[in-house]
N, C-alpha and C positions, 0 to 999 in steps of 0.2 A: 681384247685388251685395248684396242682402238676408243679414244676419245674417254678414255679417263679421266678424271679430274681430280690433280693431286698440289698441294699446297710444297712451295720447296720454302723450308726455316731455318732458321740458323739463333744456337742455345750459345753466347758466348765461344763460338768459332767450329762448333761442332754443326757440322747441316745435315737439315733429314727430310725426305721425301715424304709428307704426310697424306694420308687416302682414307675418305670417308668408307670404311668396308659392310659397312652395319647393314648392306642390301646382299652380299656374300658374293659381289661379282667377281672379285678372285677367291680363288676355294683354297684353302690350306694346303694343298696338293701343288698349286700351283708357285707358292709364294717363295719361296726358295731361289728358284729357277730366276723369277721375274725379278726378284731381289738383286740377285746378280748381276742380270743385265742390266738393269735400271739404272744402279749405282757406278755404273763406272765411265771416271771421267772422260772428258774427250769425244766420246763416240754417244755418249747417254745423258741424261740428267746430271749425275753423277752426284754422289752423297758418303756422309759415314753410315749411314743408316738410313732404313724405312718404316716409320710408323703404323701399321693399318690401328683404326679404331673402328670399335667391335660392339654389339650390343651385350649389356651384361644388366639383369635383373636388382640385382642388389646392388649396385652401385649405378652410380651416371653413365658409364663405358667401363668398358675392358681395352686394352691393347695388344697388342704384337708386337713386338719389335724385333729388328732382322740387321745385324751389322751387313758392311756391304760387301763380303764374301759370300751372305745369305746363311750364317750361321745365326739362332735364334738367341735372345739374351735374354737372362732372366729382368734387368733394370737398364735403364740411364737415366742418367742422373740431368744431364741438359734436355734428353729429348723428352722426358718427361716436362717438362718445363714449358716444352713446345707442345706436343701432345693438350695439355692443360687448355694452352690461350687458345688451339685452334678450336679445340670444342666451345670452350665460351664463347668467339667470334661465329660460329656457325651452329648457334643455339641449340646443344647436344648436352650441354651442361651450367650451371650457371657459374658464378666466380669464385664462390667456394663450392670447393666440388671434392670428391673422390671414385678412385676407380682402380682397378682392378689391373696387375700384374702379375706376373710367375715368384716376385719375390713378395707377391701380399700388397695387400690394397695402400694405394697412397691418397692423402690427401694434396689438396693444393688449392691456393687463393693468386687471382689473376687480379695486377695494380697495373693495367694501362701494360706496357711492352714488361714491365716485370713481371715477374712470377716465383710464387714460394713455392715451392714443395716440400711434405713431411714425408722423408724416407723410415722405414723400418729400422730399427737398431741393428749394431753390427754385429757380427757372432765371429767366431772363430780366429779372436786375436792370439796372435803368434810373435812374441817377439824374438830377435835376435838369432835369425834363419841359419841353420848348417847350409850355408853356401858358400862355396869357395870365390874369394876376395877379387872380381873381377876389373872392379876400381878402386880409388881411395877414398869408401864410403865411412859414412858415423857411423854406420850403422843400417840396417837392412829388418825389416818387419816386415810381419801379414795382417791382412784384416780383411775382413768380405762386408762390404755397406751393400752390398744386394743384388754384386755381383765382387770376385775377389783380386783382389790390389796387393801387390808385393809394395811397398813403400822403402826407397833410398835416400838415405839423409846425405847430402853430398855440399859439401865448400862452394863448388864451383857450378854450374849447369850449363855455362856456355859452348864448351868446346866437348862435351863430355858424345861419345859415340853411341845414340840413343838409340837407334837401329838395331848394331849390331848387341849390343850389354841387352837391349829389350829383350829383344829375341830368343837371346840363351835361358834370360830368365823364365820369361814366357814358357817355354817348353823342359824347363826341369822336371824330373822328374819327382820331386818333390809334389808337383801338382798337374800330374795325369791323371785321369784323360784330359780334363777340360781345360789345363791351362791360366795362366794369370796377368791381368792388368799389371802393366810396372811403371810406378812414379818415382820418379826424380824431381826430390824438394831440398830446397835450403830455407832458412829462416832467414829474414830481410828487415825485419821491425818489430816490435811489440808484439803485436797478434796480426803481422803481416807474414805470409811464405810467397814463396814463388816455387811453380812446380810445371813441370814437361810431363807427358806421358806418353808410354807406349801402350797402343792401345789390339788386343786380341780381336779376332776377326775384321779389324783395318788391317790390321798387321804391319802398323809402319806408326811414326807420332803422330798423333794428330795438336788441333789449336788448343784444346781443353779437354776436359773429361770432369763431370759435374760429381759421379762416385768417387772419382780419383781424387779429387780436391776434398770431399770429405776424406776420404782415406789418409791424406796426407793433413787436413787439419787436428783428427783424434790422436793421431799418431805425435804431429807435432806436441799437441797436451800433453802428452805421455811425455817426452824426451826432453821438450823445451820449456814446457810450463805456460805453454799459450791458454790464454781463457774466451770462453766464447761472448761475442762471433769472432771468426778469425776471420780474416778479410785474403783472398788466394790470386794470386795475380798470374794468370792463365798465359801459355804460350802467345795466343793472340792479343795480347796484352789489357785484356778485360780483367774484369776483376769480380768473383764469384763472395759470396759473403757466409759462412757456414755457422748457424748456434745448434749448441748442443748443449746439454745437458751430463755432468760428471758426475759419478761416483766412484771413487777407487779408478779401476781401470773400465769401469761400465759405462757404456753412455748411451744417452735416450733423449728423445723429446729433438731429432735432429732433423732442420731445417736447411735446404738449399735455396738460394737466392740469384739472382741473378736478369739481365736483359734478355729478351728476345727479340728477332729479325723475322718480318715476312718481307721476304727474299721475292718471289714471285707467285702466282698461281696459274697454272698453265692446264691444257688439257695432252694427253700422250698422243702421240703416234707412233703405229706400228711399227716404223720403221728404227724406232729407240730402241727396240728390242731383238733386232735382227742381230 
């Protein structure tokens, strides 16, 4: 593992450890473990996540992605965004590009530190969840943009107990084995929200979540009548921009938006991983 070479980025407040892998110098057997260690703050890099990119035939790349418990996810919605520029900057892709994930191929067009990405349509919307009243929510939905999002419509988001409400939600049993993202949104303007989330395998809130801000913009349409793009004003106070595409309760044709940060480019030592 000695003398790696990994890129650390940051998708509107979410950071990821990015690794050129396409030579297979960590083996899938290994990635888990190093994920782990990698990611955590204080003593390592530290990250919400680690990207490896991959060679894949039919498309530009493939990826991996590993929250930083080292549990694998099928999307992200930011680190896709990152994933994207770093391959256009280290000529693996060009700027419009597409590639290959667990939740199906995405496209994505790199504008200088921005970057779109076209996620997959969402499946398995769920509104108005049998769960017992843990706050004084609007309201409580499901939806999966590619990975799945419990969505809280809530008054207030500043003092609200996002730890512990996450967590419970997170592990209902409504959604075992694997668990669920849970966002906490209010409406703020026209086609402005502002939303927190709690995120699975961090397991604690992070700055943003780029699925979760879609999650929370569709849902918005649904409840509030927002039309696209909705513009998402992110815990770290950025601001994510989301269009999509309505029919009824169907939506398609959906775009994330947003800044990207290269944070550093370092090479590993061993001793990161001790």
């Amino acid at each position: 593992m000695k003398g790696i070479e990994f890129w650390k980025m940051s998708g509107s407040g979410n950071d990821f450890i990015i690794i050129d892998n396409r030579d297979g110098k960590i083996k899938e057997s290994e990635m888990k473990d190093f994920v782990r260690l990698i990611c955590r703050r204080k003593v390592s890099v530290g990250a919400d996540g680690v990207i490896f990119i991959e060679n894949e035939k039919e498309y530009d790349f493939s990826w991996r992605f590993f929250n930083s418990d080292g549990s694998e996810a099928e999307m992200c919605g930011n680190g896709s965004r990152c994933a994207a520029r770093f391959a256009y900057l280290n000529g693996i892709a060009p700027k419009r590009m597409r590639f290959k994930t667990l939740a199906g191929p995405i496209s994505a067009e790199v504008l200088g530190r921005r970057v779109k990405v076209l996620l997959s349509d969402p499946k398995d919307l769920r509104l108005d969840l049998p769960i017992e009243r843990l706050l004084d929510w609007e309201s409580i939905d499901f939806i999966n943009t590619g990975v799945p999002h419990v969505v809280i419509r809530i008054r207030d988001l500043k003092d609200i107990p996002i730890k512990e409400v996450g967590r419970k939600i997170r592990f209902h049993k409504l959604f075992s084995p694997d668990g669920t993202n849970v966002d906490f949104m209010r409406k703020i303007g026209k086609n402005l929200i502002e939303v927190r989330t709690y995120e699975r395998g961090v397991e604690d809130e992070t700055l943003a979540c780029g699925t979760g801000s879609i999650a929370c913009a569709l849902i918005s349409s649904l409840r509030d009548g927002c039309t696209s793009p909705v513009d998402v004003k992110t815990r770290g106070g950025e601001i994510l921009r989301i269009y999509f595409k309505k029919e009824g309760d169907h939506f398609s044709d959906i775009w994330l938006e947003g800044d990207t940060n290269i944070v550093y480019i370092g090479k590993l030592h061993k001793e990161a991983l001790l």
